[in-house]
Z-matrix of the N, CA and C atoms (Angstrom, degrees):
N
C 1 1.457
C 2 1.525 1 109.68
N 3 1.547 2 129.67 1 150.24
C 4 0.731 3 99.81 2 -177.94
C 5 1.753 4 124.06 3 -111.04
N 6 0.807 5 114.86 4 -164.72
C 7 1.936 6 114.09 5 -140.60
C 8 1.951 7 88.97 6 -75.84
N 9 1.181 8 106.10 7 136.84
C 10 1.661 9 103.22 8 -155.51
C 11 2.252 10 83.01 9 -142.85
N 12 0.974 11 117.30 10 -173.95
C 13 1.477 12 127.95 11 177.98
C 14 1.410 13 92.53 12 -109.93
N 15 1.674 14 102.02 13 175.50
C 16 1.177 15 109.35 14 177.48
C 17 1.576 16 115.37 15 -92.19
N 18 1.016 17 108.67 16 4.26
C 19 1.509 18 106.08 17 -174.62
C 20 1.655 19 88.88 18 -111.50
N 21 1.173 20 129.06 19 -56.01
C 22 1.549 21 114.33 20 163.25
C 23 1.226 22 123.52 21 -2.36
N 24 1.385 23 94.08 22 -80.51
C 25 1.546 24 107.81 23 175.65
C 26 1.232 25 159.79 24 -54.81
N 27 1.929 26 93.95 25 -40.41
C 28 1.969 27 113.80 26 131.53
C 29 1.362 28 118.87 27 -22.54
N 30 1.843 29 95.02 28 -68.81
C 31 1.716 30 101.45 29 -169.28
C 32 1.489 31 109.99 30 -50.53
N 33 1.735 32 112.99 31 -39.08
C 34 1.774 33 103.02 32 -157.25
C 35 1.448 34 97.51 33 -81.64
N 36 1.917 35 128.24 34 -26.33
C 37 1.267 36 121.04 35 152.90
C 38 1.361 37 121.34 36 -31.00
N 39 1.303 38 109.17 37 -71.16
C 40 1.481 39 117.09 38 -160.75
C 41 1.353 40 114.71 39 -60.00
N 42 1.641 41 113.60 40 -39.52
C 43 1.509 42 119.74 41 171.91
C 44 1.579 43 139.31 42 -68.04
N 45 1.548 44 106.80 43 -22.32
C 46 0.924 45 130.54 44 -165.79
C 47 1.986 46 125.61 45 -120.69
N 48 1.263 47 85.40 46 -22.93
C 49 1.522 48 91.41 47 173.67
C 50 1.774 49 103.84 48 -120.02
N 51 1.617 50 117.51 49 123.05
C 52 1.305 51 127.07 50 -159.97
C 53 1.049 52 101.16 51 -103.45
N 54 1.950 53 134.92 52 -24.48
C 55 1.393 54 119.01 53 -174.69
C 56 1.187 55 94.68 54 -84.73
N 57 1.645 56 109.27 55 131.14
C 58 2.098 57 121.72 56 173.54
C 59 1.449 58 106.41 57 -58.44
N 60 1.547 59 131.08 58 -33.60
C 61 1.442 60 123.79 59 166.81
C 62 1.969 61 131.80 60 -54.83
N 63 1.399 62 68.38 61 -41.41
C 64 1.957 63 96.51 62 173.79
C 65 1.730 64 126.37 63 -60.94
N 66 1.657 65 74.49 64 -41.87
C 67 1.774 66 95.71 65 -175.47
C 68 1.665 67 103.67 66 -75.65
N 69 1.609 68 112.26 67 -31.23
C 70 1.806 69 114.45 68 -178.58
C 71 1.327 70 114.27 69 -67.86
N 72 1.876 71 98.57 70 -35.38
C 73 1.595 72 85.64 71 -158.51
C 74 1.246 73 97.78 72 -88.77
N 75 1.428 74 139.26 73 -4.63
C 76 1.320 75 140.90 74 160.47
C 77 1.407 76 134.14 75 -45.19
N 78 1.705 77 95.97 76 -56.55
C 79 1.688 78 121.48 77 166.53
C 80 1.852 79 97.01 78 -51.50
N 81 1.513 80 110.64 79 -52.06
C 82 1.174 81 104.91 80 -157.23
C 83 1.554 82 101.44 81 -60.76
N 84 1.204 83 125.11 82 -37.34
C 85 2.007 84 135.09 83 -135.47
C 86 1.842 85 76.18 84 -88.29
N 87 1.642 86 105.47 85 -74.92
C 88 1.272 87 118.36 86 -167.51
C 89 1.894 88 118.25 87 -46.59
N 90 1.697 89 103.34 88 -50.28
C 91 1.321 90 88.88 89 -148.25
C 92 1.862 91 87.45 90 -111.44
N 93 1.019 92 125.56 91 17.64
C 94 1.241 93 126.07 92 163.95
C 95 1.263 94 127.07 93 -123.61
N 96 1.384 95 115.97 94 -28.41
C 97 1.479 96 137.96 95 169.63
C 98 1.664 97 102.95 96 77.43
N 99 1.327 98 124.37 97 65.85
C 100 1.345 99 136.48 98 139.37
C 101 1.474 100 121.27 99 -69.25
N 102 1.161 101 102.20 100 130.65
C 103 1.597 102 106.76 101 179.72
C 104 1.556 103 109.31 102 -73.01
N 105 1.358 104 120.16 103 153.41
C 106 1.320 105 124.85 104 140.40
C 107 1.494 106 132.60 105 6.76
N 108 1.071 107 98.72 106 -51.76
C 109 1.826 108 113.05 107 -160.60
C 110 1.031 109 101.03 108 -89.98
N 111 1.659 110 117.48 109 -54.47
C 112 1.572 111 136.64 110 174.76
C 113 1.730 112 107.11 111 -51.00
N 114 1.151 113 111.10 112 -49.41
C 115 1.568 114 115.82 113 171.07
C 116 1.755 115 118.18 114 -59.91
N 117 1.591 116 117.50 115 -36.41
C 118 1.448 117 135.73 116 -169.97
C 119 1.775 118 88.30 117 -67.24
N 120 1.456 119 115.92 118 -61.85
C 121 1.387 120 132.32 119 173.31
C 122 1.329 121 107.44 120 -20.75
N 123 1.294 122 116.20 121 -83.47
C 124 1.535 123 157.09 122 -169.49
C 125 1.365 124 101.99 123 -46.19
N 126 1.604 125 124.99 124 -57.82
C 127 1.490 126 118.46 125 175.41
C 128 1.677 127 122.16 126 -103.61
N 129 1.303 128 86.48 127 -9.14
C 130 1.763 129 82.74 128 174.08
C 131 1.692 130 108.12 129 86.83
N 132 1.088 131 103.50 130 28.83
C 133 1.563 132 111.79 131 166.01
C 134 1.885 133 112.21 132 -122.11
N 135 1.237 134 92.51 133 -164.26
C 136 1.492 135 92.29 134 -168.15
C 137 1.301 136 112.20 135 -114.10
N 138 0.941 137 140.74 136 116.36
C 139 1.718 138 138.05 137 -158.05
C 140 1.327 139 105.60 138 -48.55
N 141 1.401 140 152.54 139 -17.91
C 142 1.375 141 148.48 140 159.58
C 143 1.595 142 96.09 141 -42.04
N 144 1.675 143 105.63 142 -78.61
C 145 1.236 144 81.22 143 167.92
C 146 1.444 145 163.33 144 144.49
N 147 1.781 146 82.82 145 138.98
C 148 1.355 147 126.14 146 147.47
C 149 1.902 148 102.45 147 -49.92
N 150 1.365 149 106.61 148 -55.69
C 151 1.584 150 97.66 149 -161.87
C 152 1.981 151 109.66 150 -64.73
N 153 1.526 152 104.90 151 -14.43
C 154 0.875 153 113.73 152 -146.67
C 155 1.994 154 90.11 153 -80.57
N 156 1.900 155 85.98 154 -42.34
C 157 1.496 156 102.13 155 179.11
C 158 1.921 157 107.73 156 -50.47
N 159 1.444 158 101.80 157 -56.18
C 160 1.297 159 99.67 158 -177.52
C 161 1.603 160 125.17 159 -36.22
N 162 1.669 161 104.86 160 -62.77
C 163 1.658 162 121.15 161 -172.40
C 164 1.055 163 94.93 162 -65.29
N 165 1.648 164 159.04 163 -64.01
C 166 1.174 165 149.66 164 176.64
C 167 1.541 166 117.00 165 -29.12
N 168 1.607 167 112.19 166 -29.78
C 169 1.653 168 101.83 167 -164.70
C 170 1.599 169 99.51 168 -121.71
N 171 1.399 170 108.05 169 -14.29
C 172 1.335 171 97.62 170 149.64
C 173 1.815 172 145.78 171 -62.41
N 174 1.457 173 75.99 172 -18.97
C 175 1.398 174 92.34 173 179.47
C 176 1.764 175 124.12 174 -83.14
N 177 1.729 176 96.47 175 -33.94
C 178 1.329 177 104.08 176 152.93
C 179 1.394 178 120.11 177 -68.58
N 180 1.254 179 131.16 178 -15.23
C 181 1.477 180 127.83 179 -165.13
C 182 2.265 181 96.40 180 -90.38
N 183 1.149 182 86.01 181 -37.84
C 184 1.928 183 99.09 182 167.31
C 185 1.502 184 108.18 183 -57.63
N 186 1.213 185 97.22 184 -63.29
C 187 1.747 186 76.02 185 -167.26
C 188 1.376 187 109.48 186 -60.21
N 189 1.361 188 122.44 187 -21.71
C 190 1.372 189 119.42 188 -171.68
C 191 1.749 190 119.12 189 -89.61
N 192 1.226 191 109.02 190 23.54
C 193 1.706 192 115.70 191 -168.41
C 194 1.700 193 97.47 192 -103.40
């Protein structure tokens, strides 16, 4: 992705991704840098995925930059 601020990136979170679970573990992956596992932990899923959650909403967060 490319190199964006941190408030940028909140905003294109906050605007763009509508599930409130989706939007956390995003803030968390993106703007804190939790791993996978730490995230799998955190929601009670399985880091597949979490990764799966990530690339899916990254991809919405792309088209929207």
């Amino acid at each position: 992705m490319q190199e964006l601020s941190r408030s940028e990136l909140l905003y294109l979170i906050d605007e763009w991704i509508f599930n409130k679970r989706d939007r956390d573990i995003m803030e968390s992956r993106l703007l804190d840098g939790l791993t996978y596992d730490e995230l799998s932990e955190l929601y009670f899923l399985s880091p597949q995925r979490i990764k799966v959650i990530v690339k899916k909403n990254k991809e919405t967060l792309i088209k929207h930059m």
